[in-house]
C-alpha positions as CSV (number, residue, x, y, z in Angstrom):
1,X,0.0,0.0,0.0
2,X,1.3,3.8,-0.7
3,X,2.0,6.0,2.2
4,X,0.9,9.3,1.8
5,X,4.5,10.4,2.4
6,X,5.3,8.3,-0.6
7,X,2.8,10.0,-3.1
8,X,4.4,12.4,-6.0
9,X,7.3,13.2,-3.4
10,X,5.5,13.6,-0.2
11,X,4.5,16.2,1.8
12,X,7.2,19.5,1.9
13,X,6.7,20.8,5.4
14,X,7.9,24.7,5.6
15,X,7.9,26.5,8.3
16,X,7.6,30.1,7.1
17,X,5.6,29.9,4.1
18,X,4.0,33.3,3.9
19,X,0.4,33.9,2.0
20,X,0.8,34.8,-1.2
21,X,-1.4,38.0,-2.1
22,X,-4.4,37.2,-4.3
23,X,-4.7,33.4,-2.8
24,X,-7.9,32.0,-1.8
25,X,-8.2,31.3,1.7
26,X,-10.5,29.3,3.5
27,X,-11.8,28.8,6.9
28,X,-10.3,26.2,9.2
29,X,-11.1,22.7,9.2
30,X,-10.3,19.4,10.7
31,X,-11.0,16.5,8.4
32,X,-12.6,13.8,10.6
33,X,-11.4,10.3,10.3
34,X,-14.7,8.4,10.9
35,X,-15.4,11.0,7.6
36,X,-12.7,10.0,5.4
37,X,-13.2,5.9,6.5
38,X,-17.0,6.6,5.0
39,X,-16.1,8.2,1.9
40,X,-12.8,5.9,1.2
41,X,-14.8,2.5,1.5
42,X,-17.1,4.1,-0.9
43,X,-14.4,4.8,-3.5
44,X,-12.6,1.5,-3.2
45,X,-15.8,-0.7,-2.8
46,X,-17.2,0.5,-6.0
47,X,-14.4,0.2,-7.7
48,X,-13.6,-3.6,-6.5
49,X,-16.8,-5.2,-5.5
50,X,-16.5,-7.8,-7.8
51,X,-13.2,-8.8,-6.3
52,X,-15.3,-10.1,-3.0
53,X,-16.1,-12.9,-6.5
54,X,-12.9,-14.9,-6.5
55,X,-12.4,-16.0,-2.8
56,X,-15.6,-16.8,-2.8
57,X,-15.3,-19.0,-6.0
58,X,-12.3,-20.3,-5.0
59,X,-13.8,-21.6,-1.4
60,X,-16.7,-23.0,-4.0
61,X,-14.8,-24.9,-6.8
62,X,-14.4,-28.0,-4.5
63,X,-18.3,-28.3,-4.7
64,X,-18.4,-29.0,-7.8
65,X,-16.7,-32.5,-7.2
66,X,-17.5,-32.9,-3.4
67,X,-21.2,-31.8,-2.4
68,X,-21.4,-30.2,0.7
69,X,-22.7,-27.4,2.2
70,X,-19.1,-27.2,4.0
71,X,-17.7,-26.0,1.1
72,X,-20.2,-23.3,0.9
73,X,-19.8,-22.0,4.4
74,X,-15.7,-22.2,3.1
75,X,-16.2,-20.0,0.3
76,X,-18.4,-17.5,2.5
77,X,-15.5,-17.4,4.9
78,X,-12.8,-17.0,2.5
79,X,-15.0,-14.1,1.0
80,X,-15.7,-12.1,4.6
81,X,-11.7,-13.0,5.3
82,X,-11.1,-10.6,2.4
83,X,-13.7,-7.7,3.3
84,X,-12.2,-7.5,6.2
85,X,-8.1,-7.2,5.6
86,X,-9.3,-5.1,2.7
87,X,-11.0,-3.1,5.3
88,X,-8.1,-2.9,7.4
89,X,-5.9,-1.5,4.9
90,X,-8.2,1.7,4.7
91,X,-8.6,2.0,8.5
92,X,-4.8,1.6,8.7
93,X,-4.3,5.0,6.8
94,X,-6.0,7.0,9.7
95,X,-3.3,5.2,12.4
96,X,-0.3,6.0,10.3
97,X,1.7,8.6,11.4
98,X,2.5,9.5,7.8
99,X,-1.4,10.6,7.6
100,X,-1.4,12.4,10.3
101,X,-1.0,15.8,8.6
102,X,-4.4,14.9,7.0
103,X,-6.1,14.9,9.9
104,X,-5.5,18.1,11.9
105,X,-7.0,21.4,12.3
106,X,-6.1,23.7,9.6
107,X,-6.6,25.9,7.1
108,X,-6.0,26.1,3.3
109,X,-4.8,28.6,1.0
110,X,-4.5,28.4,-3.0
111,X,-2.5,29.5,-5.6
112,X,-1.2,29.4,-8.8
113,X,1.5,27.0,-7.8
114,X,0.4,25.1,-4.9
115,X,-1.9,24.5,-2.1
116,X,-0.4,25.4,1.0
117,X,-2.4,23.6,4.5
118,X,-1.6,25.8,7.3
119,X,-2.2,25.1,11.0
120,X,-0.4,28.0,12.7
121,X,1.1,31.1,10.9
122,X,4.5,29.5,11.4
123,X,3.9,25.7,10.3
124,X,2.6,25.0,7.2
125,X,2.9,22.3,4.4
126,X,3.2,23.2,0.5
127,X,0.9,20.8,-1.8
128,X,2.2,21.4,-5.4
129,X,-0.8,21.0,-8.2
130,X,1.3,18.1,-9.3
131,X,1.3,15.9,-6.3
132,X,-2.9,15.6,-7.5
133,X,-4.3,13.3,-9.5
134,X,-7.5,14.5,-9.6
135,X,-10.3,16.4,-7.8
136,X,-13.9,15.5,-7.5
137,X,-17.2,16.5,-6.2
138,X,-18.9,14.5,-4.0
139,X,-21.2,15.4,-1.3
140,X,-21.0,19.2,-0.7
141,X,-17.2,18.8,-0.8
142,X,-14.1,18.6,-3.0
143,X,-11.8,15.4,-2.7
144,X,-8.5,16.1,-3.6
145,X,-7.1,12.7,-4.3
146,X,-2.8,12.4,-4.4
147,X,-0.9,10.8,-6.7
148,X,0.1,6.9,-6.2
149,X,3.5,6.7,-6.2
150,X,4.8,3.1,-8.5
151,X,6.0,0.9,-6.5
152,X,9.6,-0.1,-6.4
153,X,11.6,-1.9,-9.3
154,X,12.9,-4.0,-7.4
155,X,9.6,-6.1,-5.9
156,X,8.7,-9.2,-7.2
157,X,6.5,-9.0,-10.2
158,X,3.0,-9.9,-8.0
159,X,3.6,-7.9,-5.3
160,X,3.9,-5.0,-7.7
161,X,0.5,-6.1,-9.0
162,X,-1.0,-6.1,-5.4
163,X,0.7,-2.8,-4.5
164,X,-0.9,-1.4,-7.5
165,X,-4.5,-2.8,-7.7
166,X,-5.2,-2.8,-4.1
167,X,-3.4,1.0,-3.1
168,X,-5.7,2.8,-0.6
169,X,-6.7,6.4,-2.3
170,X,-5.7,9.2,0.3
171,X,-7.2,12.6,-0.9
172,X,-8.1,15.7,1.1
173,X,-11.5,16.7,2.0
174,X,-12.6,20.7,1.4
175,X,-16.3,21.3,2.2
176,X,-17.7,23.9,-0.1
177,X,-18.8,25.4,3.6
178,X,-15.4,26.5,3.9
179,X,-14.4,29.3,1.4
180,X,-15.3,33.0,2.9
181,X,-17.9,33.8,0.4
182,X,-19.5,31.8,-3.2
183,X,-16.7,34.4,-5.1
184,X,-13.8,32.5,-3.4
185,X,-15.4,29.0,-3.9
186,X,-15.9,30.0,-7.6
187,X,-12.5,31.0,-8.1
188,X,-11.0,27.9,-6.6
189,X,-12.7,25.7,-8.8
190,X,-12.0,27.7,-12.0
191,X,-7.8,27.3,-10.7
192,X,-8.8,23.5,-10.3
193,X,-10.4,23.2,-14.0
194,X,-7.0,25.3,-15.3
195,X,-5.2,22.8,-14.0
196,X,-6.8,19.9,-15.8
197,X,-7.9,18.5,-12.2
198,X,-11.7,18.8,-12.2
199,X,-14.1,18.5,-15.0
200,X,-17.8,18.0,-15.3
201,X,-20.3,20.4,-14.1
202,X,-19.9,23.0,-12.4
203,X,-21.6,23.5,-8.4
C-alpha cells in the first residue's frame, strides 16, 4: 500500500511559508477520520466489489466434485476473510503517522503554484498542483485525491500487482462550507479546471 508520504514526493513541510497575495483562503477545518473511513470504503468498494467474486469462488470450486454445504460455508468465509483485511488496509491510513497531517485542524490557502495547508502562521505544508491526480465532487465537498507513487523496481512481479491494484486512495476533504464567500469557492474551482484537475459540471 502507498503511504501518503510516498505520493508524488510527499508532503514538503515549511515553516515560514508566507500567503501569497491574491490566494484564496479558506476557513479552518479538521478532516474527521470516521469521515474520510465513510467516503474511502465508498471509493474502493465501488471500484472492487466484484473482487469479494474470486475467494468466494475459489472456497466454492471444491463443490463442484465434493457436495457439501461445508464448502459453501468455506467460500463465504474465505470471502468475509477478504472484506475485512481489505478493510483494514483503509482504516490503517488513519493510524499511520504519515497521515497524520491529514487529519489536523487547519486551514487552506490556493494559488497558482500550490496549495499550501496551514495550521499555525509558522507551520505550514506546501501541496504542489502536481502531487494531485484529480479532484472530485462529492457530497457538498471537493476530494482532492494524491498521486500513487509506482511501486519499487525492485519487488517481485505480484507484489507490484498487489501494491498497484489494491493501493488505498488518500485525498483531502474541502467542504464547499469552507471558502469566505461563493466568489472565493468559484475561483477555486476555476484554478482547479486550469489545472486539468476537475471536469464535469460545475456547483
Amino acid at each position: 500500500m502507498n503511504q501518503p508520504n510516498q505520493r508524488g514526493g510527499g508532503y514538503r513541510q515549511q515553516q515560514s511559508a508566507q500567503p501569497v497575495p491574491g490566494s484564496i483562503r479558506t476557513k479552518k477545518y479538521q478532516f474527521d477520520t470516521n469521515t474520510y473511513t465513510r467516503l474511502a470504503m465508498t471509493q474502493v468498494w465501488k471500484r472492487e466489489w466484484w473482487y469479494v467474486a474470486v475467494p468466494l469462488a475459489v472456497g466454492l470450486l471444491p463443490a463442484l466434485i465434493w457436495h457439501s454445504w461445508w464448502w459453501i460455508l468455506l467460500g463465504v468465509l474465505f470471502a468475509l476473510l477478504f472484506v475485512l483485511v481489505r478493510s483494514s488496509l483503509i482504516t490503517g491510513v488513519t493510524q499511520m503517522e504519515q497521515s497524520k497531517p491529514l487529519f489536523e485542524r487547519m486551514n487552506f490557502e490556493a494559488d497558482q503554484r500550490q496549495l499550501v495547508m496551514r495550521q499555525t502562521e509558522q507551520k505550514a505544508m506546501a501541496l504542489p498542483w502536481e502531487q494531485l491526480s484529480r479532484v472530485q465532487l462529492h457530497e457538498g465537498a471537493y476530494l482532492l485525491f494524491f498521486k500513487s507513487a509506482a511501486p519499487p523496481a525492485e519487488l517481485a512481479a505480484w507484489r507490484r500487482w498487489v501494491a498497484t491494484t489494491f493501493d488505498v486512495p488518500v485525498f483531502l476533504h474541502l467542504p464547499l462550507r469552507l471558502f469566505n464567500s461563493d466568489n472565493d469557492r468559484k475561483l477555486f474551482e476555476a484554478l482547479l479546471r486550469r489545472k486539468g484537475l476537475l471536469t464535469g459540471p460545475s456547483v
